[in-house]
C-alpha positions in Angstrom: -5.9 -194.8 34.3 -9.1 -193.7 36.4 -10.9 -190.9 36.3 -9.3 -189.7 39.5 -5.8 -190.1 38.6 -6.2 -188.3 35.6 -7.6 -185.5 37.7 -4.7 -186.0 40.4 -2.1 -185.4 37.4 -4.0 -182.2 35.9 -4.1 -181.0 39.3 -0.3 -181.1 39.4 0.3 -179.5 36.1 -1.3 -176.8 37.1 0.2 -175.7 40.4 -1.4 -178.3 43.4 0.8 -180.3 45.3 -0.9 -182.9 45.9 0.8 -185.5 48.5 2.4 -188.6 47.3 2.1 -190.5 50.5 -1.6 -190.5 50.9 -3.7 -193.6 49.6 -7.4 -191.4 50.8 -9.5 -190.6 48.6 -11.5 -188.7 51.3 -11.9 -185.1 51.3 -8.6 -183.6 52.4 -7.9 -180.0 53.7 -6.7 -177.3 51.2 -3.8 -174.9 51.6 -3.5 -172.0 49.3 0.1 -171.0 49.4 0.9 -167.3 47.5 4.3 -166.3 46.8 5.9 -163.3 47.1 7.8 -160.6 44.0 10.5 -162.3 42.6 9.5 -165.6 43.9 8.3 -168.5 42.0 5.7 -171.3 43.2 8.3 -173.9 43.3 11.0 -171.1 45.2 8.3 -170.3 48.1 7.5 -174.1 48.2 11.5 -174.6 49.2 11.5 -171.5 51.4 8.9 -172.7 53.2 9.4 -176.7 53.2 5.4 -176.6 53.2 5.1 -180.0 52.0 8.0 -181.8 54.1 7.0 -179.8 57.2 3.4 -181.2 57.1 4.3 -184.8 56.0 6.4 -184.6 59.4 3.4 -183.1 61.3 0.9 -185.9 59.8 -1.0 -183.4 58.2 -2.2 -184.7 54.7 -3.8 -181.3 52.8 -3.4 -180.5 49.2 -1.6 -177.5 48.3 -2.6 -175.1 45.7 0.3 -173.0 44.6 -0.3 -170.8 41.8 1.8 -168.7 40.0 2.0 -165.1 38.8 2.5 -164.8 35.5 6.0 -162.1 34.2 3.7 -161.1 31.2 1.3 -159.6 33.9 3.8 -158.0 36.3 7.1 -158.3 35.7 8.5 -159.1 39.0 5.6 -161.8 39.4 4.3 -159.9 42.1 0.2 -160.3 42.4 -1.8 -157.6 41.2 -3.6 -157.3 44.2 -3.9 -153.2 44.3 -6.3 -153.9 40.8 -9.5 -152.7 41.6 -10.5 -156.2 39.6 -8.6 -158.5 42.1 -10.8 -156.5 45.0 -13.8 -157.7 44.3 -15.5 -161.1 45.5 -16.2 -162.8 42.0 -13.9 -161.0 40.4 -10.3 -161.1 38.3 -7.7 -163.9 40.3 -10.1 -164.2 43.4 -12.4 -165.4 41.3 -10.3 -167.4 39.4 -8.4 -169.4 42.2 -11.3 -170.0 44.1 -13.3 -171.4 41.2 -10.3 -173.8 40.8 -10.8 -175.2 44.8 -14.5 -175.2 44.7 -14.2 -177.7 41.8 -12.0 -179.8 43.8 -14.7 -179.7 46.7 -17.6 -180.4 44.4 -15.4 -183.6 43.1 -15.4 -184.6 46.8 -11.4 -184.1 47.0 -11.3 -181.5 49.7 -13.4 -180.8 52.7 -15.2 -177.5 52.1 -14.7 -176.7 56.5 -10.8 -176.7 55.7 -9.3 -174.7 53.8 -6.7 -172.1 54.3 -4.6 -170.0 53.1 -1.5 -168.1 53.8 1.5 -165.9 51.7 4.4 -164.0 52.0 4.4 -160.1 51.1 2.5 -159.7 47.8 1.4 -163.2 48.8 0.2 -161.8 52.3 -1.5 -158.8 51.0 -3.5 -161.3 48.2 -4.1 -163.7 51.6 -6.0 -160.8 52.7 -7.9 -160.6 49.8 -9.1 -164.1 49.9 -9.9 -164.5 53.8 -12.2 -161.0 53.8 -13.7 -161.8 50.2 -14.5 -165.1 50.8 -14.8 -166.0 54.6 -17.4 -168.5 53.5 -14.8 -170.7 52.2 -11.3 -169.9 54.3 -11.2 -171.0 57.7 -8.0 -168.9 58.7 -5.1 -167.0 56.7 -1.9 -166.3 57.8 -0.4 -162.9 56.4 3.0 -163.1 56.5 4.9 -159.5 55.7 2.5 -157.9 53.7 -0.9 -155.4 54.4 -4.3 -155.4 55.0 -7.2 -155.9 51.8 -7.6 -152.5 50.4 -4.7 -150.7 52.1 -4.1 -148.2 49.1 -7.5 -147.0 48.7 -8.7 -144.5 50.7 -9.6 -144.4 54.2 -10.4 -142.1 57.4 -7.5 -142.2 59.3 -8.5 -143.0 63.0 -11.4 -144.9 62.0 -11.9 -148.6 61.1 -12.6 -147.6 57.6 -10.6 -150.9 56.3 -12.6 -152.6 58.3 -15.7 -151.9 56.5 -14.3 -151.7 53.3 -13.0 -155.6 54.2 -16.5 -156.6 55.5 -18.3 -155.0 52.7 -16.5 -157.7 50.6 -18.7 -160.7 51.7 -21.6 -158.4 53.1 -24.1 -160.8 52.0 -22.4 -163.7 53.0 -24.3 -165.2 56.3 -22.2 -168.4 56.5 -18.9 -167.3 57.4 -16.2 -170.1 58.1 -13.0 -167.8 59.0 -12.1 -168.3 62.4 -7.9 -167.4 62.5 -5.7 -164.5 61.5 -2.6 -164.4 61.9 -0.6 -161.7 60.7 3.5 -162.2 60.8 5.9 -158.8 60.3 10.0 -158.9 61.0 10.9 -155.7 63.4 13.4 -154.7 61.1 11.1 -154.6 58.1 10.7 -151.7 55.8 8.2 -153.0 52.8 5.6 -154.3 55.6 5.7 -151.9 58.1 4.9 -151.1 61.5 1.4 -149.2 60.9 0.7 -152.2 57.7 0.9 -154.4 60.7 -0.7 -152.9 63.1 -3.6 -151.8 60.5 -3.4 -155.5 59.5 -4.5 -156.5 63.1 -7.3 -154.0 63.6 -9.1 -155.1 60.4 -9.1 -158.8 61.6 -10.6 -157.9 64.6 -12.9 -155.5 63.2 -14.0 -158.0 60.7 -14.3 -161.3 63.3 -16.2 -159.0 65.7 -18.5 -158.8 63.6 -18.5 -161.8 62.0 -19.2 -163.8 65.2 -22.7 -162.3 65.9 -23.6 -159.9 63.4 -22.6 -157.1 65.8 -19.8 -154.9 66.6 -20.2 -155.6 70.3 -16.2 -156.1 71.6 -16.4 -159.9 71.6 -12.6 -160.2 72.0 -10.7 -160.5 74.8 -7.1 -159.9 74.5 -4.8 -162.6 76.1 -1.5 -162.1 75.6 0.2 -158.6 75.1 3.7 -158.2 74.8 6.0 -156.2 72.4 6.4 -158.7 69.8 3.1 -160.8 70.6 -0.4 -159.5 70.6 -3.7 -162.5 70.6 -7.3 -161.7 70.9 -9.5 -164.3 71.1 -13.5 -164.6 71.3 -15.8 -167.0 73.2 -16.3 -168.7 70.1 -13.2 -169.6 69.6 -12.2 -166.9 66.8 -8.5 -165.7 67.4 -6.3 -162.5 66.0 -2.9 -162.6 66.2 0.2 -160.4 65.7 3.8 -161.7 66.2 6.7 -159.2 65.5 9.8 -161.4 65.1 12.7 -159.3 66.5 15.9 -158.0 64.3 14.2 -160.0 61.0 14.0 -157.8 58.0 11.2 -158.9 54.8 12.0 -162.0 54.9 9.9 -165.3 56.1 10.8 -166.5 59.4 12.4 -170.2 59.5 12.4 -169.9 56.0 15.4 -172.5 54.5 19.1 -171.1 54.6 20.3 -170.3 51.2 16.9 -168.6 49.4 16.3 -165.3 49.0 14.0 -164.0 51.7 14.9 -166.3 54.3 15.5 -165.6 58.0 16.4 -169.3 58.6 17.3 -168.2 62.9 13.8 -166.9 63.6 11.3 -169.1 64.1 9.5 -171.5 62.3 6.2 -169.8 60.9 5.4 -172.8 58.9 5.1 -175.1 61.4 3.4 -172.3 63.6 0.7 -172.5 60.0 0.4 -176.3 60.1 0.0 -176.5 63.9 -3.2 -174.0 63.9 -4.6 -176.1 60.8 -4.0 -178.9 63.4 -5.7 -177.6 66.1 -8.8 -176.7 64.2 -8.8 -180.1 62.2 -12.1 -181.8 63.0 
């Protein structure tokens, strides 16, 4: 067996998906896919039909799916609200990213694209991970959950979680993240309203300043509607909030059958894979 095969295996054992149909062995885009309380890897790989959905869309990225351990919450929801897990090089961020930045030094994934997205606790850590390490993640999608650092304190009125999220990768001057996009059902009362709308104002606040250095109003909004809000940039950098009418905490398309699905709502997976697409090289 070669050296990479045995590495392919490992890889497996430990939560990456890594796709059977693909004879590359050129650096592949990353997803980073966090589940939700309650939810095992395997269960938010099924809700989400991740791996079919991009086989279908000839998309050809590993996915990394770790898993919360019960012995360190008991619902298996991620820690995130540890003032550990807040920190760039620090507790699970630390970890997980450790884990894909091996991969990219073996030359399996392309450092420009990687991702990540998750579902409630999932979303919240999501948050963590794209504001924390925008040098690595290219765009996250948080799905149902709340911005990084929503339960510590903050001046209300003020874009206080937006500083708190930039001081996270402050000295940071190669920043990859170009995409938010931040998913909530109407009906929702874990994520709610003001998580959402808090959500979007620290991915703009953040991207603003990303882009140039400068808080300088760099977005333009381009759509606005009641259950669909984008800002984009020059650049190219985009925000986006989509409200999904009558859908409670669940994840929108998600597969009939699972817990948390909303399987008459759209499909927010393929909405995912399509964006990867789109900012494929």
């Amino acid at each position: 067996m070669t050296c990479l095969a045995k590495l392919l295996l490992l890889l497996v054992a430990v939560g990456w998906t890594v796709p059977a149909f693909s004879q590359s062995v050129a650096p592949r885009p990353l997803i980073l896919w966090l589940h939700g309380c309650t939810q095992s890897a395997q269960e938010f790989m099924d809700l989400t039909g991740l791996a079919e959905k991009q086989q279908w869309m000839g998309l050809d990225a590993i996915i990394y799916t770790p898993e919360q351990s019960v012995l360190k919450n008991p619902l298996t929801c991620w820690n995130w609200f540890l003032p550990a897990n807040q920190k760039r090089n620090q507790g699970k961020l630390k970890e997980i990213t450790d884990h894909i930045q091996e991969l990219v030094k073996k030359g399996l994934v392309d450092p420009e694209q990687i991702y990540v997205g998750g579902f409630s606790a999932g979303g919240v850590l999501a948050a963590h991970f794209a504001y924390c390490y925008p040098d690595i993640f290219k765009a996250a999608l948080i799905h149902s959950g709340a911005p990084y650092r929503i339960l510590s304190r903050y001046r209300q009125g003020e874009n206080d979680l937006g500083e708190k999220a930039l001081k996270c990768s402050r000295d940071i001057s190669h920043r990859k993240l170009q995409e938010i996009i931040i998913v909530r059902g109407e009906k929702d009362k874990i994520s709610t309203s003001s998580h959402a709308q808090k959500s979007l104002q620290q991915g703009l606040y953040f991207l603003d300043h990303s882009d140039d250095g400068q808080l300088n109003s760099s977005f333009t909004k381009v759509a606005d509607s009641e259950d669909f809000i984008r800002w984009k940039a020059s650049g190219g950098a985009m925000v986006s909030y989509i409200r999904v009418p009558g859908m409670g905490h669940a994840w929108s398309g998600g597969a009939a059958g699972y817990t948390f699905a909303s399987p008459n709502t759209f499909d927010v997976t393929i909405l995912f894979l399509s964006m990867i697409k789109s900012r494929s090289r």
